[in-house]
C-alpha positions in Angstrom: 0.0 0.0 0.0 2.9 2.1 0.3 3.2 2.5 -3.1 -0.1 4.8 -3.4 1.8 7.6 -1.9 4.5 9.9 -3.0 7.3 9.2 -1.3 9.3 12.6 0.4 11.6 12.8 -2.5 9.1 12.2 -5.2 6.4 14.4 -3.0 9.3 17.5 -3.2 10.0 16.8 -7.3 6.0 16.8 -8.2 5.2 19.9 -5.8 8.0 21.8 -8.1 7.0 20.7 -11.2 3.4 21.2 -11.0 4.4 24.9 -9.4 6.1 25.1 -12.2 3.7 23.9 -14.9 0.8 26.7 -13.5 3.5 29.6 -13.0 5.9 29.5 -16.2 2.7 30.0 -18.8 1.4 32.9 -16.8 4.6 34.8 -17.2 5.5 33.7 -20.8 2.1 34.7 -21.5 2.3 38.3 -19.9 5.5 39.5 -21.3 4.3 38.9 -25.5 0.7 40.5 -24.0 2.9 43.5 -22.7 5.3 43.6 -25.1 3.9 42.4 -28.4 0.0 42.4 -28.3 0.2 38.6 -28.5 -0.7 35.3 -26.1 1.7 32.9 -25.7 -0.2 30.5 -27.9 -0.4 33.2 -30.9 3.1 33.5 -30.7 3.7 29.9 -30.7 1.8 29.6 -33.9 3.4 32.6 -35.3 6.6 31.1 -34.6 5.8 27.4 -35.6 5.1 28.6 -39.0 7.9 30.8 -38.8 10.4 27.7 -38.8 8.0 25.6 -41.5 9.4 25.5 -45.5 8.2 28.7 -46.9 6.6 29.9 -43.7 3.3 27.3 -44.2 2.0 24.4 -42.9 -1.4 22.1 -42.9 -3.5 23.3 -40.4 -3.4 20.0 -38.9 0.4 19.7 -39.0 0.4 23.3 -37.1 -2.2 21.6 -35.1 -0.1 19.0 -34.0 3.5 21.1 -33.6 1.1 23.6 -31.4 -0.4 20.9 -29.6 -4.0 22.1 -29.9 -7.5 21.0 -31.4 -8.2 21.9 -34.9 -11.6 23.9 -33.6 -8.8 25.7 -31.2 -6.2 26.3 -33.6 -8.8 27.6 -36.1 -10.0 30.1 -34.2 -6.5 31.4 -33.5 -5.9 31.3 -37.0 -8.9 33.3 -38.0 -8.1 36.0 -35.3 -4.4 36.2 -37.1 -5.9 36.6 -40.1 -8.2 39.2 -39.3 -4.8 41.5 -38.2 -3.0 40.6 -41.5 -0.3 38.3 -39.6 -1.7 34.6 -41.4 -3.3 33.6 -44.6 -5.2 30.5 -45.4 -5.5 28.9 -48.4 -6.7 25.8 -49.8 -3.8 22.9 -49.6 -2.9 22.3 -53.3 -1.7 19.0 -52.7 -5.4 18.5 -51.3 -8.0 20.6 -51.6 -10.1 19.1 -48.6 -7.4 20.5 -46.9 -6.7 24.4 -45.5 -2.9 25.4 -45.2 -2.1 28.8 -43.1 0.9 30.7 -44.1 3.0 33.5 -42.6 2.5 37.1 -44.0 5.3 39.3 -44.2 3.3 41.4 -41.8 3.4 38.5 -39.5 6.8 37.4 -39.9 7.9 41.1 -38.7 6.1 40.4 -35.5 7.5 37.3 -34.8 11.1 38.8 -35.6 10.1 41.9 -33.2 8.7 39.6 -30.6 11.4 37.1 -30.0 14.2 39.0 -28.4 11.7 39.7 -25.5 10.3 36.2 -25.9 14.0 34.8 -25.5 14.6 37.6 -22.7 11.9 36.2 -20.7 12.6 32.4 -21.1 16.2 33.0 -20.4 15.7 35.3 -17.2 13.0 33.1 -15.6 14.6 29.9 -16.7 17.6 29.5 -17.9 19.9 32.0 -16.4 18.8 30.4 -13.1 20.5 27.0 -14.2 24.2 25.7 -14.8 25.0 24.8 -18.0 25.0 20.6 -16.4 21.4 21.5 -14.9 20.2 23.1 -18.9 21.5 19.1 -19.8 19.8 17.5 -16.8 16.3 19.5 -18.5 16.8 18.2 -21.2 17.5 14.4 -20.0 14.1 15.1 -17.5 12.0 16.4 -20.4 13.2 13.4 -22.5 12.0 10.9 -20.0 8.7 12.7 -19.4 8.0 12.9 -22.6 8.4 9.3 -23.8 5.7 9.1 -21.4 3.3 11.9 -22.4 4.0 12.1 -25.9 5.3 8.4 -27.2 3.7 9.1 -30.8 6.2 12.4 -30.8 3.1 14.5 -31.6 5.5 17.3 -30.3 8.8 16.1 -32.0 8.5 19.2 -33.9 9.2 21.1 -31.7 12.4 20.1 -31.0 13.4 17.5 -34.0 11.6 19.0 -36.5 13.3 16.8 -39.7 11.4 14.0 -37.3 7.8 15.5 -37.9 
């Protein structure tokens, strides 16, 4: 029965990473709200198709590299669209399906955004590790995700020849 509780190392890891988990968005999120006029999540899609070949992706690849429902992602996308940042336009591989694209407009907005965005992560994550604890991060979010995401729905976002 012993084995339905934490135990007082395990109890002290999942404390801080929950903490974690419900403080880091809040804070990622503010900063691009202050700064650029964006949520997190818009700037994640902004700077998902960003990194994509010629700025574009299926909405249900960007669905996948954003982690986030189709119904979710589309009414993101239309919001982008109606300030000139994304364009959508039927896939011509496949017509039954909708690719979104980077404008220029929106490209210049990512490019602004990112040295706050990288300002941010850097000053409420990184700079508070050692160089051995940034590898250790790595190593955890490796193991945790084999877990959470064994299909590597979220590959892209780190491996993205993988996706």
């Amino acid at each position: 029965m012993d084995d339905v509780w934490l135990d007082e190392d395990e109890m002290a890891a999942w404390l801080r990473l929950i903490a974690i988990v419900e403080l880091l968005p809040g804070v990622l999120d503010s900063q691009l709200r202050r700064d650029a006029g964006l949520s997190h999540f818009e700037y994640f899609v902004l700077a998902m198709l960003s990194e994509a070949e010629d700025r574009t992706l299926r909405m249900t690849a960007l669905a996948h590299r954003t982690n986030s429902t189709l119904a979710r992602l589309s009414h993101v996308v239309r919001r982008l669209e109606e300030r000139g940042l994304v364009e959508r336009f039927p896939c011509p591989e496949d017509a039954r399906a909708t690719n979104a694209r980077l404008t220029d407009a929106g490209w210049e907005v990512v490019v602004a955004a990112a040295p706050g965005h990288v300002a941010n992560v850097r000053g409420n994550v990184l700079d508070g590790l050692s160089a051995e604890q940034v590898r250790e991060l790595t190593k955890v979010g490796d193991a945790l995700l084999a877990r959470l995401d064994p299909q590597g729905k979220m590959t892209a976002l780190y491996k993205p020849e993988e996706s």
